[in-house]
Wavefront OBJ file of the C-alpha trace (Angstrom):
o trace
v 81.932 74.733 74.533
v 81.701 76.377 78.081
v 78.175 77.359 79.228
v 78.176 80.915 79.547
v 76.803 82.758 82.965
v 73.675 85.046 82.678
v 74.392 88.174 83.908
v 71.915 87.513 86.883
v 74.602 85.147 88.197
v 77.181 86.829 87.786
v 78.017 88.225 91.438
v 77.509 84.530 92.311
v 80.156 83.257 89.376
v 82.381 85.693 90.944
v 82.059 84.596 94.854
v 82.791 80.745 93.845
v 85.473 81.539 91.297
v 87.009 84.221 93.331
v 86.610 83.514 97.205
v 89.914 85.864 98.318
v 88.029 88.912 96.849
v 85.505 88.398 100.063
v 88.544 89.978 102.301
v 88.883 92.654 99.422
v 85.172 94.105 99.766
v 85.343 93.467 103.537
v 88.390 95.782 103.683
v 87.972 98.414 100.902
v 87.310 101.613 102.292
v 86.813 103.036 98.308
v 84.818 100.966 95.657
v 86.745 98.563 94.514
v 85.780 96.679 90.967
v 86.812 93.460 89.455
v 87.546 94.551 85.571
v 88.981 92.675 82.146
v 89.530 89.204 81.676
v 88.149 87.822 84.781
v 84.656 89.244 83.982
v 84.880 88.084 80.255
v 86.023 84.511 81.090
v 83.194 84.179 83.380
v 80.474 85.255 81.502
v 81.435 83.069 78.816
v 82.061 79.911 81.447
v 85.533 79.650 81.314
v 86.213 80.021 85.226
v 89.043 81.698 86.774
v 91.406 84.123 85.170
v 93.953 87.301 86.126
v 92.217 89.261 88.590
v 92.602 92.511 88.080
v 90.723 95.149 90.339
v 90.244 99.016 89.665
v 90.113 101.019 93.212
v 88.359 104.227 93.013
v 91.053 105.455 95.851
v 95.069 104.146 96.493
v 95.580 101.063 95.900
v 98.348 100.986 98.281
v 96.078 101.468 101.243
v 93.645 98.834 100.056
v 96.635 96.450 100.256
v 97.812 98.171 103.486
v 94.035 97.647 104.649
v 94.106 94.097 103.254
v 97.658 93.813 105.250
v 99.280 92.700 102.253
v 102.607 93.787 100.861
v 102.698 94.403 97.290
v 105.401 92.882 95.384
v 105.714 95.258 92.336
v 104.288 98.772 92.158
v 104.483 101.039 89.657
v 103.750 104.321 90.866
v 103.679 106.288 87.372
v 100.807 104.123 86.418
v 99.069 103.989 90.121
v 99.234 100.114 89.402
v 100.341 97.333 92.210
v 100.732 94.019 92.190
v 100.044 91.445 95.292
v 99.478 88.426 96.778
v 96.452 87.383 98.448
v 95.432 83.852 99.298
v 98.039 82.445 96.855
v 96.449 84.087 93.746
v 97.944 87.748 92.479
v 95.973 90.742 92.312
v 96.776 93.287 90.263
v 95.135 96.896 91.630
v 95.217 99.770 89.596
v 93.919 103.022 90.470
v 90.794 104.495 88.848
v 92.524 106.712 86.492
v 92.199 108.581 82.846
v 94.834 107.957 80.418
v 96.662 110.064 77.381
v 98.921 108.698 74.895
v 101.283 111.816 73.551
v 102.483 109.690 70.385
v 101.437 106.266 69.131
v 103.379 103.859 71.067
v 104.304 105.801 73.680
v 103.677 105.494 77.498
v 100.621 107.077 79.013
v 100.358 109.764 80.796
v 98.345 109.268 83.539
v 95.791 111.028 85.727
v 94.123 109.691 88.811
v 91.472 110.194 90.531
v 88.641 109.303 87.883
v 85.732 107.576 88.777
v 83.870 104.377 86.815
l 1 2 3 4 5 6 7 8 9 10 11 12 13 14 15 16 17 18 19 20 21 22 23 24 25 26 27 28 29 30 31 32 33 34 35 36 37 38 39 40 41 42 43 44 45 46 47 48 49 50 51 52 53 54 55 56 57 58 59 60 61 62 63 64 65 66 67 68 69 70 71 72 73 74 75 76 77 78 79 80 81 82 83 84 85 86 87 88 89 90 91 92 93 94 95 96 97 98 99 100 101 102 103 104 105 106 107 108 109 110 111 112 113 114
């Protein structure tokens, strides 16, 4: 079994698993946070997962910023999806969510805050 990371260590489990996201906080002009399984798998010592990163702004001009194309973006969700140093990023932006019927798409609302 994997050791797991304290949470003291985590922003240092974080720089040596994920070295590309240096350009991200170096570039983001809105607060930008690394979120789901990339947290969870490195708390519990499993290393490097999905990164996916909630901007509390447009993701579009943190990739713009990052200069960075993204390959797939879904602007009814306020999601993207790039490149960056050969690993892909998915950005959404900080948003709240409604579900009209079970099942069905969200609705979605940005500009929410963490």
């Amino acid at each position: 079994m994997p050791e797991t990371i304290p949470i003291e260590r985590l922003g240092e489990a974080v720089r040596e698993a994920y070295p590309e996201l240096e350009a991200v906080g170096a570039s983001a002009r809105d607060p930008v946070y690394l979120v789901g399984g990339a947290v969870r798998d490195l708390l519990l010592g499993r290393g490097r997962a999905d990164v996916d990163l909630v901007v509390e702004g447009d993701p579009e001009r943190l990739a713009a910023d990052l200069g960075v194309l993204p390959y797939a973006n879904h602007d009814r969700f306020g999601t993207l999806k790039l490149e960056l140093d050969g690993h892909e990023v998915d950005i959404a932006t900080a948003r709240s969510e409604s579900y009209p019927e079970p099942g069905a798409l969200p609705v979605v609302e940005p500009g929410a805050s963490l």
